[in-house]
LOGU-467443 format. One line per 5 residues: number of its first residue (from 1); their letters; for each residue x, y, z of C-alpha. Coordinates in steps of 0.02 Angstrom, whole numbers. Each point is the difference from the previous one (the first is absolute). Layout:
N
NUM = a = X:Y:Z | ... .
END
This chain:
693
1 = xxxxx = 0:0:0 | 46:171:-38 | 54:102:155 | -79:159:49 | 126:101:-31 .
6 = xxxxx = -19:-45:-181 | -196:-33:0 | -142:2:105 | -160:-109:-7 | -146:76:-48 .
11 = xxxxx = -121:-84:98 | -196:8:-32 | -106:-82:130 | -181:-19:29 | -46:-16:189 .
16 = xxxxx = -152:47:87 | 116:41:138 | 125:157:-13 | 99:-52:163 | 29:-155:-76 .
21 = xxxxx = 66:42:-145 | 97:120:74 | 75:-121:128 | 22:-122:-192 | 93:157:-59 .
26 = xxxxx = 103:43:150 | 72:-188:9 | 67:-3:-174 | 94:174:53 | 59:-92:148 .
31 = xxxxx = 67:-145:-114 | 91:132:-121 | -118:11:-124 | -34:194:-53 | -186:17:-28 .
36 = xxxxx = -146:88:-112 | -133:-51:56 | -167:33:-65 | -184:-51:67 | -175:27:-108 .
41 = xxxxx = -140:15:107 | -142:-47:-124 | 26:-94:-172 | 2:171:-124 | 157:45:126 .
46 = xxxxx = 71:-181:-19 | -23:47:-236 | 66:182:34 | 159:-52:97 | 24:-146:-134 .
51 = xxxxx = -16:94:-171 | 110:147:82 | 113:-55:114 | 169:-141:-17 | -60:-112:102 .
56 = xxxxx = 115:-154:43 | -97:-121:107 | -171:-28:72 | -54:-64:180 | -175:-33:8 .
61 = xxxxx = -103:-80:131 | -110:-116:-36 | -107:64:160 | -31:175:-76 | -153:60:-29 .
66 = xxxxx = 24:184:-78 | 73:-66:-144 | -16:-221:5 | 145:-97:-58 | -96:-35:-159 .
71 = xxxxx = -14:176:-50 | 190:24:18 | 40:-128:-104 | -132:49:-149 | 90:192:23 .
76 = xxxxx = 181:-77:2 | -42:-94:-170 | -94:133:-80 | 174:111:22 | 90:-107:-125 .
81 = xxxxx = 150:13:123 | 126:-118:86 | -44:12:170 | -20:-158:143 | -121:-4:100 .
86 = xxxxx = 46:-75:190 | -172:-65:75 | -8:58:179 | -89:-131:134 | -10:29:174 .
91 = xxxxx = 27:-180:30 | 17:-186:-81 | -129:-58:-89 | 50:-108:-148 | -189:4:-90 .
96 = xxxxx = 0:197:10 | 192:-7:-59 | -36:-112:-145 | -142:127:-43 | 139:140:3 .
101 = xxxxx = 118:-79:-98 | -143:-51:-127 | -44:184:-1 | 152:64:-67 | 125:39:153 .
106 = xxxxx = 199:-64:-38 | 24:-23:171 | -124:-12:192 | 81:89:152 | -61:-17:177 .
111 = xxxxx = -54:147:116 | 29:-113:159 | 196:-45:-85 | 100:158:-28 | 160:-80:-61 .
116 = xxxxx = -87:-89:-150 | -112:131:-38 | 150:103:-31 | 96:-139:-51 | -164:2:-140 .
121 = xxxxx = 29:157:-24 | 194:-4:-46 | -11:-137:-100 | -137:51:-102 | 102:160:-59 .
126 = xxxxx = 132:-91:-20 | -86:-106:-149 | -62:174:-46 | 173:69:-31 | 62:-157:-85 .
131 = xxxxx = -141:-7:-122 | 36:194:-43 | 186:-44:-11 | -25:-133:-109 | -115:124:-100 .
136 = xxxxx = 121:139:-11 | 131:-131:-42 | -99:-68:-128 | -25:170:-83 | 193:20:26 .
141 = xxxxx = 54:-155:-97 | -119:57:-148 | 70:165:5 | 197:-97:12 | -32:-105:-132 .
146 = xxxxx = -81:132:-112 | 165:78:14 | 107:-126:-3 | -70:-38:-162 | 49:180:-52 .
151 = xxxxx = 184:-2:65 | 31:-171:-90 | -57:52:-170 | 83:165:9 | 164:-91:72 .
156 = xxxxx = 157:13:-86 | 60:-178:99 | -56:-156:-103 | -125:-61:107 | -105:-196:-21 .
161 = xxxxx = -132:-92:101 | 43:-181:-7 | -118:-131:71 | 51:-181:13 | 146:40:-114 .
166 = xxxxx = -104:84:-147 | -56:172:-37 | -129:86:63 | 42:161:-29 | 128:121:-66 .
171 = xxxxx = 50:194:-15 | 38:97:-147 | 173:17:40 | 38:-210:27 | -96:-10:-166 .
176 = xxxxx = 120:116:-83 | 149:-86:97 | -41:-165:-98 | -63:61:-145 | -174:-54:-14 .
181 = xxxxx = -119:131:-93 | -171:-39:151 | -16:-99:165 | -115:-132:-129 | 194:-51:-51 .
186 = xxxxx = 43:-57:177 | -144:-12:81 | 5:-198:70 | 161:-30:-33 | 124:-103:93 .
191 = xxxxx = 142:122:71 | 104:-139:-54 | -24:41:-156 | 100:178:14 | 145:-88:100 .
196 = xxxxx = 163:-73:-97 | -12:-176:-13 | 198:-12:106 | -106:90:156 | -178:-89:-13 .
201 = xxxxx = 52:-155:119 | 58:134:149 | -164:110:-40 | -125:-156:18 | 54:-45:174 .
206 = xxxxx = 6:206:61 | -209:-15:-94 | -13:-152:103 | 87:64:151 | -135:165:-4 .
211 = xxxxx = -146:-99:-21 | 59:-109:155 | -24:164:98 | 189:46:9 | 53:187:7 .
216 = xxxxx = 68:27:-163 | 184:63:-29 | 25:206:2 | 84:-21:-172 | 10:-122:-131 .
221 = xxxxx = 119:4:-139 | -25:-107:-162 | 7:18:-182 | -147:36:-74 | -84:-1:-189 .
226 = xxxxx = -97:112:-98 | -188:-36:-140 | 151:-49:-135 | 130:-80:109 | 129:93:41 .
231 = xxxxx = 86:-7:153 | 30:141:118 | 54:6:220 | -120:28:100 | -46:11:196 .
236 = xxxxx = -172:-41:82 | -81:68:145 | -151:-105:85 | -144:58:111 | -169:-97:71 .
241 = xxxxx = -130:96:-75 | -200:-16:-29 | -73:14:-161 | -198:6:-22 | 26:-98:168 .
246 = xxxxx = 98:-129:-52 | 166:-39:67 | 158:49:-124 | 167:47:-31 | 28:196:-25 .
251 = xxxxx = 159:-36:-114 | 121:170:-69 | 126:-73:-134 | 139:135:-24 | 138:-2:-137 .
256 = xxxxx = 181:2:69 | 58:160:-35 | 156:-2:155 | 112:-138:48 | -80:-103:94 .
261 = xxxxx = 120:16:136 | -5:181:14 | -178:-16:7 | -19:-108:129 | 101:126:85 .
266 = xxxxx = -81:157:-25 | -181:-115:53 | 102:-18:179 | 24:165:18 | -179:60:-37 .
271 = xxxxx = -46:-123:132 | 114:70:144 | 3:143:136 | 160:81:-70 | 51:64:175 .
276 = xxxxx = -27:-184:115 | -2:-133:-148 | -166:-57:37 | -137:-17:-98 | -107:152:-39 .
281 = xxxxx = -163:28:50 | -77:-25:-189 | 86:-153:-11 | -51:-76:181 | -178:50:-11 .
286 = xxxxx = -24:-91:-195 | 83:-159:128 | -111:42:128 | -161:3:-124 | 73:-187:-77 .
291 = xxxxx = -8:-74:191 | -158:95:25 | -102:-77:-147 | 84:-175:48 | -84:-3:178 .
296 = xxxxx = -175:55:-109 | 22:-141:-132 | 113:-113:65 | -24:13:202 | 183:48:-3 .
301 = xxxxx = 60:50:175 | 129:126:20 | 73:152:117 | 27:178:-22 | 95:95:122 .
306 = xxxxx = 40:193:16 | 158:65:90 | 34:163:86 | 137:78:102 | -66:63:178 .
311 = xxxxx = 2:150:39 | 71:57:-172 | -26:187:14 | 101:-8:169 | 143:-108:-96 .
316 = xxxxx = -1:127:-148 | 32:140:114 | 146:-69:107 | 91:-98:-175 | -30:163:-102 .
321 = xxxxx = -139:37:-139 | 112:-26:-149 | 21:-176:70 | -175:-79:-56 | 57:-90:-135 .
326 = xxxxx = 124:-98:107 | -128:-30:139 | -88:-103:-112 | 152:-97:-107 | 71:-53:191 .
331 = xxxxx = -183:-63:21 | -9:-92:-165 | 195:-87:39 | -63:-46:148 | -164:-45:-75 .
336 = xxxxx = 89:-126:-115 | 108:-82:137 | -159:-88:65 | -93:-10:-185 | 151:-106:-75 .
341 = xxxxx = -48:-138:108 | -181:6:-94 | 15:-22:-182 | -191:28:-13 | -18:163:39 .
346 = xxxxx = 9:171:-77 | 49:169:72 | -35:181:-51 | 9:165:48 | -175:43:0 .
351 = xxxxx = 8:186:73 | 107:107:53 | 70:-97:173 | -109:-152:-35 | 37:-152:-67 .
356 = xxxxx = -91:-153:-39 | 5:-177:-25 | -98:-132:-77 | 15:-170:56 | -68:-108:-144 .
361 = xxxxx = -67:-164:51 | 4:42:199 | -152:-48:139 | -21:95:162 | 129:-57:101 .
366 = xxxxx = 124:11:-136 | -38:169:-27 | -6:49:191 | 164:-87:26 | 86:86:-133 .
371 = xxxxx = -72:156:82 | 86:-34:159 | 179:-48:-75 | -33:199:-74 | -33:72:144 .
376 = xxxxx = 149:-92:72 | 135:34:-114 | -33:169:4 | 25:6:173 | 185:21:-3 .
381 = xxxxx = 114:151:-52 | -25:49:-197 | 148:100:-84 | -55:155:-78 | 117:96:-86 .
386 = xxxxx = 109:43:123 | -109:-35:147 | -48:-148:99 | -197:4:63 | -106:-104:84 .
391 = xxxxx = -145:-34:-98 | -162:-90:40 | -138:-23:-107 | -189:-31:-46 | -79:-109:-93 .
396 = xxxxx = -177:-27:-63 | -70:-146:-120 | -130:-93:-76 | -8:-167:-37 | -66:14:-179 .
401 = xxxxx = -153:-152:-29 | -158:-41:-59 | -83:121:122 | 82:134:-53 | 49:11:-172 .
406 = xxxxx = 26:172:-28 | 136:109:-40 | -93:144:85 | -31:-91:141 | 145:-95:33 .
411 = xxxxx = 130:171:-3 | -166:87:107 | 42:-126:134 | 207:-39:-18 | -5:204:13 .
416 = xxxxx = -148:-5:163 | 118:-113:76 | 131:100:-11 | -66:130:70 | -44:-75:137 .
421 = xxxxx = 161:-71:43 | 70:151:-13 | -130:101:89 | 37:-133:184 | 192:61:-8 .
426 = xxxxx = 72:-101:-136 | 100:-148:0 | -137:-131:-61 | -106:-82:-119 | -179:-16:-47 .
431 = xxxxx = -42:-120:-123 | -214:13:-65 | -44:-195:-35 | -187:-14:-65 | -9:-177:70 .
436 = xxxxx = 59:44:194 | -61:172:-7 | -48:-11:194 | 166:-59:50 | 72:142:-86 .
441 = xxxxx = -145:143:46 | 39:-74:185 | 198:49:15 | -19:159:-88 | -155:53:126 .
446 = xxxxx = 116:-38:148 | 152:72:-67 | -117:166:-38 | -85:-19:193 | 179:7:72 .
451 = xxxxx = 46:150:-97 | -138:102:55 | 40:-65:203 | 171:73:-24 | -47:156:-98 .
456 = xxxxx = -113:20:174 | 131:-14:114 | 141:75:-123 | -102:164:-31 | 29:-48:-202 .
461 = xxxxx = -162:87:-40 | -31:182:-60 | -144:112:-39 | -17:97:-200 | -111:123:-10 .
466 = xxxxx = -122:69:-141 | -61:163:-3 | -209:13:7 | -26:149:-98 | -160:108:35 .
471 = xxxxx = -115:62:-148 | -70:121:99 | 142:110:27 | 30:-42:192 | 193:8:15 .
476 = xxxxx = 40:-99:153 | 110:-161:-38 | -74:-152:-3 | 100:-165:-35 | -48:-192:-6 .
481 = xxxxx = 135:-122:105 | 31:-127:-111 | 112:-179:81 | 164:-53:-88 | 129:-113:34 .
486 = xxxxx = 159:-3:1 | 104:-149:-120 | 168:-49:26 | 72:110:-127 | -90:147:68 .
491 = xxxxx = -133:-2:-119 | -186:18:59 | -127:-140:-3 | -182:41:-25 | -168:-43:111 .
496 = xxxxx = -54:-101:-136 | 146:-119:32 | -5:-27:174 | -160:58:68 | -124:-125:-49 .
501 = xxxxx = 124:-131:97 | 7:111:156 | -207:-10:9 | -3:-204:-19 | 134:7:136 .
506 = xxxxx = -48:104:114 | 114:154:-2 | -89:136:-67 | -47:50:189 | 196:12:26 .
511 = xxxxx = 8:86:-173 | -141:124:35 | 76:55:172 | 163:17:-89 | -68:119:-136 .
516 = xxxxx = -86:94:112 | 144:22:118 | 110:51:-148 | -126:132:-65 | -44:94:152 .
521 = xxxxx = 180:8:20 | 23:78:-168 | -157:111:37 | 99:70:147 | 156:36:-83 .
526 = xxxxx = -107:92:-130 | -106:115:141 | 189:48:106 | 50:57:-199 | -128:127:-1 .
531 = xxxxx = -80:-110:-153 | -158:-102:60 | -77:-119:-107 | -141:-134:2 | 26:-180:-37 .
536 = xxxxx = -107:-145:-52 | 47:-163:81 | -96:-175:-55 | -3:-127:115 | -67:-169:-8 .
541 = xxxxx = -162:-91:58 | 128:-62:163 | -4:171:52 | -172:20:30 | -10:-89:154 .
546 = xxxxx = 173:29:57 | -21:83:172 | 221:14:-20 | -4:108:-144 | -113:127:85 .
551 = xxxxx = 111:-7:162 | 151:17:-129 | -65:158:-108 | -54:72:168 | 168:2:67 .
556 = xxxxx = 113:32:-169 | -131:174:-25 | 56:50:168 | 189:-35:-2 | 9:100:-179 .
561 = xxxxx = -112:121:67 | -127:-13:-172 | -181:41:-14 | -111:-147:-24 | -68:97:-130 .
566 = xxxxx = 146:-22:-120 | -20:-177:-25 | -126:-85:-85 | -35:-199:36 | -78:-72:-151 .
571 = xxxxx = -68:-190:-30 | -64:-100:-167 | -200:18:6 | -14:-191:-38 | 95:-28:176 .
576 = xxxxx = -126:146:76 | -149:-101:-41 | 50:-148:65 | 75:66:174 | -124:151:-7 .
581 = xxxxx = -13:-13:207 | 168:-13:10 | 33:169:-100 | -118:90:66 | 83:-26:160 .
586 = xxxxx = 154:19:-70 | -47:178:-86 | -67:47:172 | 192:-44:78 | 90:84:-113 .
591 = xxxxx = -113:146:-10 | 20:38:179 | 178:30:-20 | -43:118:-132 | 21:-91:-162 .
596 = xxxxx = -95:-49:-141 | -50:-146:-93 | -22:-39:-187 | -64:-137:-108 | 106:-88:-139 .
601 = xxxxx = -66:-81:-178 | -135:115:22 | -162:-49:-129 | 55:-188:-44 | -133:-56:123 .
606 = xxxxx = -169:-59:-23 | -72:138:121 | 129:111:32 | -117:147:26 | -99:-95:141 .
611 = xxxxx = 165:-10:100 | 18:176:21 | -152:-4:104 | 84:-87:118 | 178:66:3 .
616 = xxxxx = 48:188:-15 | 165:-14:-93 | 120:183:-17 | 48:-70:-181 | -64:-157:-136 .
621 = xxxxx = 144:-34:-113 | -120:-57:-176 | 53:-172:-66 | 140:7:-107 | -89:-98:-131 .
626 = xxxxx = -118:173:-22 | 155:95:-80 | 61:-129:-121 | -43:91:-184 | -114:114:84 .
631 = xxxxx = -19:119:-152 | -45:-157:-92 | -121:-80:130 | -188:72:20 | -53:-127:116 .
636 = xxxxx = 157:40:144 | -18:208:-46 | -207:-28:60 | 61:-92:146 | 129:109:33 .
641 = xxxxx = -114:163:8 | -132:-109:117 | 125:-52:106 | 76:214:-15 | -178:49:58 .
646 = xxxxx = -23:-132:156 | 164:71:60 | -43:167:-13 | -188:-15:80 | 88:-99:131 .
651 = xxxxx = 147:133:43 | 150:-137:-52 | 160:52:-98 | 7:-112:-143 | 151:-78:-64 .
656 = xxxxx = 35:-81:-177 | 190:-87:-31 | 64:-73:-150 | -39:160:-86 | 81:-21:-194 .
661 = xxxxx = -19:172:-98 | -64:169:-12 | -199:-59:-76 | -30:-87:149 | 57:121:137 .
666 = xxxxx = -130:100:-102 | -143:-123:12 | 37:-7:197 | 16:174:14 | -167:15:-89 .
671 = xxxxx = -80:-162:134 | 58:89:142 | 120:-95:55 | 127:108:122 | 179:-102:-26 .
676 = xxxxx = 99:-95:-133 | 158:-100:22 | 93:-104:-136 | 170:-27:-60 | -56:134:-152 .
681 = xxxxx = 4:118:126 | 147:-44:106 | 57:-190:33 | 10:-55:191 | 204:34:70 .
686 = xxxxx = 91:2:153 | -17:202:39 | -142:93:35 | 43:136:-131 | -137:58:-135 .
691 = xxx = -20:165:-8 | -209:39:23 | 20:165:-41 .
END
């Protein structure tokens, strides 16, 4: 499934009961899955919301009565769309639940059972997605092979398509090559028949040795012979292809213009990083493709693995800038000391300090234990020009299978893992293995939970700051505290990273106090300056009933001497309505030391005007999903301007982030809305600096 940083699920549901939903909607959240959620109240909503809105899923119970299961699924099929339905019981009943699935419904998810409902949920979108994949790679491979078609015909290189030894099809140039006036000349015939008769023994067993499945040779010199005979030297270049979906050989015949010596030659050094003698990137990735397509066809196994120095900024500084280039050739020596030892691998510089390695042929534990011998022997001292250093470093893999055959995927991952590794201090490896995916997802979850215990105790965390930028003129600062932290080579990690791990665990009570701590602390630097400003801190759900974090703001406001005033607490709505005791109480604690409380993802409820009957916030921050292609977006300008009014009926500041140009400030200037924040305007740092003036 996607993630929701990249995508959220827009979710229509039709439920007698709002809190229900709601409590539906808040869950997913919980589980990391960004929500739009949606819910008709009668069935000409239920049309409306389908003809005009993307809508990517459907949860209907089969209790309701404003708009009966039936009704949903004649709507759903009258939209001509690709959208599941999830049939939503309150409990098992296997005649009702045949019913549903005779209805229509993909999938049945139980009320009573929250982990299969979502589990229902997940997995339904996940077909979803694949189904559209397959769709837009569908269109894709048309599109490919429409211009494929173009670049072959227009090709200079003599170009055939040979199945089971005979022609299938040929370009203009491999027709001129040969001399034959139209494909009709060739087409069908054996490629025997254009090889001398002294090299037609060696050529049947290569035919044979392709059809067997073998990778073919990267060259292949022979004589060859022309529509009246005549000899002439040639080399041959061989790629698996598809043709009208048939399996074939993509075959380019060139004369020998060179020595063939000299050519072989020049071939090696196209091939090869000129500065560490590895392969190139080009080169590895057409490799990398080859072991790629085996694991689709042939259920080939292999391993990819991606190198890095730690802490390489750190190592350029103290070894000298100009010194890059020999940073990475000591790596690559060093790389090769271990690699002789396996013939079946390949190594390239795929990046600037990263290299890579393909280990053709290789299962998990061949892969992780190569892995480990890297980490290993770069352990020791590595000679760099004139200096001797230390080096550790990172590695991150993929072991390259059936379940995931995919270039895209298999470099996303080998470079995830990386990152990771690199992000817990260095000096490891992650290796992504489809088939113990658990095992894997378990030691990089601890490895990430003890990294955020010792950024606690190590004080590795800091605060950036975005400016919140008034529309209305009002010129006292405002900023948002935004969490980073620290990496080993003094880089900054983002919330999205670590954060979602610090809920599941438990820390973001810890976290929250920390934040908080650190803020007022900057808010009382900023007041003994003579420069006061306001900041908006989130905190999480933990919070909420966190009697500590009161007693902790209570006492960091009076040792930095700051007015409660100039903080501002703010919390996700979907956590509000599920706590909504809890804040309350929690808006009442804070507000008697004089600050003020805001609400987060403002709008992407199901009712989020009904909660402001029950909580007062300061502030709403709107969803973020409201500014995406505002100018462009009808549906999120109305909302917008309803959700500008509320706000200003109710007396709350209004707050819109991810603000990206100068048409939409306009549109929420026009709705009313008081503030705008977004990297368009001025991206989150380290220093409270932006000039409001």
């Amino acid at each position: 499934m996607q993630s929701s940083a990249e995508s959220a699920l827009r979710l229509l549901i039709v439920d007698d009961n709002v809190e229900d939903a709601e409590a539906i909607v808040s869950a997913l959240r919980n589980n990391g899955v960004a929500v739009r959620p949606l819910r008709p109240t009668d069935p000409d909503e239920l049309a409306t919301m389908l003809a005009e809105q993307a809508v990517d899923l459907v949860l209907a119970s089969d209790s309701a009565t404003s708009i009966p299961l039936a009704e949903v699924m004649r709507a759903v099929a009258s939209s001509d769309k690709d959208i599941p339905i999830v049939g939503l019981m309150d409990e098992v009943d296997a005649p009702r639940a045949a019913q549903v699935y005779n209805s229509g419904a993909r999938r049945v998810g139980l009320r009573s059972e929250p982990a299969q409902l979502l589990r229902s949920i997940r997995l339904e979108w996940e077909d979803l997605e694949t189904r559209r994949a397959l769709r837009r790679l569908d269109a894709q491979v048309r599109e490919t092979e429409r211009r494929c078609d173009a670049l072959i015909e227009s090709s200079r290189d003599p170009i055939a398509y040979v199945h089971e030894g005979m022609h299938i099809r040929a370009n203009p140039a491999y027709l001129e090559m040969f001399g034959f006036d139209s494909f009709a000349d060739v087409e069908g015939m054996s490629l025997l028949d254009l090889v001398a008769s002294q090299h037609v023994e060696g050529f049947k067993r290569l035919l044979k040795s392709l059809s067997r499945g073998e990778p073919p040779p990267a060259r292949y010199e022979l004589e060859a012979r022309d529509a009246q005979g005549e000899p002439f030297p040639a080399t041959m270049e061989f790629t698996p292809a598809m043709y009208e979906g048939e399996p074939c050989l993509q075959v380019v015949f060139r004369r020998q213009e060179l020595d063939p010596e000299l050519a072989r030659e020049v071939e090696e050094l196209r091939q090869r990083d000129q500065v560490t003698g590895l392969l190139n990137r080009p080169t590895f990735l057409r490799s990398l493709e080859d072991a790629v397509s085996d694991a689709a066809q042939n259920r080939g196994t292999h391993g990819l693995l991606l190198v890095e120095p730690d802490h390489y900024q750190r190592l350029l500084q103290d070894i000298g800038l100009d010194s890059a280039d020999a940073i990475v050739t000591a790596l690559a020596q060093r790389l090769r000391t271990v690699l002789d030892a396996h013939p079946d691998t390949l190594a390239a510089r795929f990046g600037e300090h990263t290299l890579a390695i393909l280990l053709r042929g290789s299962d998990h534990v061949a892969t992780s234990a190569l892995a480990e011998r890297l980490r290993e022997a770069f352990g020791n001292v590595i000679t760099i020009g004139g200096h001797s250093s230390a080096i550790s470093v990172s590695i991150g893999g993929v072991q390259i299978g059936e379940r995931i055959a995919s270039v895209t995927q298999v470099l996303a991952k080998a470079h995830q893992g990386l990152q990771s590794a690199l992000g817990v201090g260095g000096n490891r490896y992650e290796i992504f293995d489809p088939s113990a995916t658990d095992r894997a997802e378990d030691e990089r979850i601890q490895a990430w939970v003890e990294r955020l215990h010792q950024a606690l105790a190590d004080d590795e965390f800091l605060l950036h700051y975005q400016p919140v930028i008034s529309l209305r003129g009002e010129p006292d600062p405002m900023y948002e505290a935004r969490i980073r932290l620290r990496s080993a080579d003094g880089e900054t990690i983002a919330p999205g990273t670590f954060l979602p791990l610090a809920e599941e665990h438990g820390l973001m009570a810890q976290i929250d106090r920390w934040v908080v701590g650190r803020a007022v602390a900057e808010l009382g630097a900023c007041e003994r300056s003579g420069k006061p400003v306001t900041l908006m801190v989130k905190i999480s759900q933990a919070s909420l009933a966190d009697d500590a974090l009161i007693v902790h703001l209570g006492k960091a406001l009076s040792t930095h001497g700051v007015p409660g005033h100039r903080l501002v607490l703010t919390v996700s709505e979907a956590k509000v309505f599920t706590q909504l005791r809890a804040a309350q109480a929690f808006s009442a604690a804070v507000g008697a030391l004089g600050c003020r409380v805001g609400l987060e993802e403002f709008g992407a409820g199901l009712d989020s005007s009904q909660l402001l009957v029950h909580l007062s916030p300061a502030f709403v921050r709107l969803d973020r999903s409201f500014t995406l292609d505002l100018p462009k977006n009808p549906g999120n300008q109305q909302r917008v301007q309803e959700i500008g009014e509320r706000c200003r009926e109710a007396g709350i500041r209004s707050v819109a982030e991810e603000v990206q140009d100068a048409a939409s400030m306009s549109i929420l200037f026009n709705a009313g809305i008081d503030y705008v924040q977004g990297d368009f305007l001025a991206p989150a740092g380290p220093a409270m600096n932006y000039d409001f003036e």
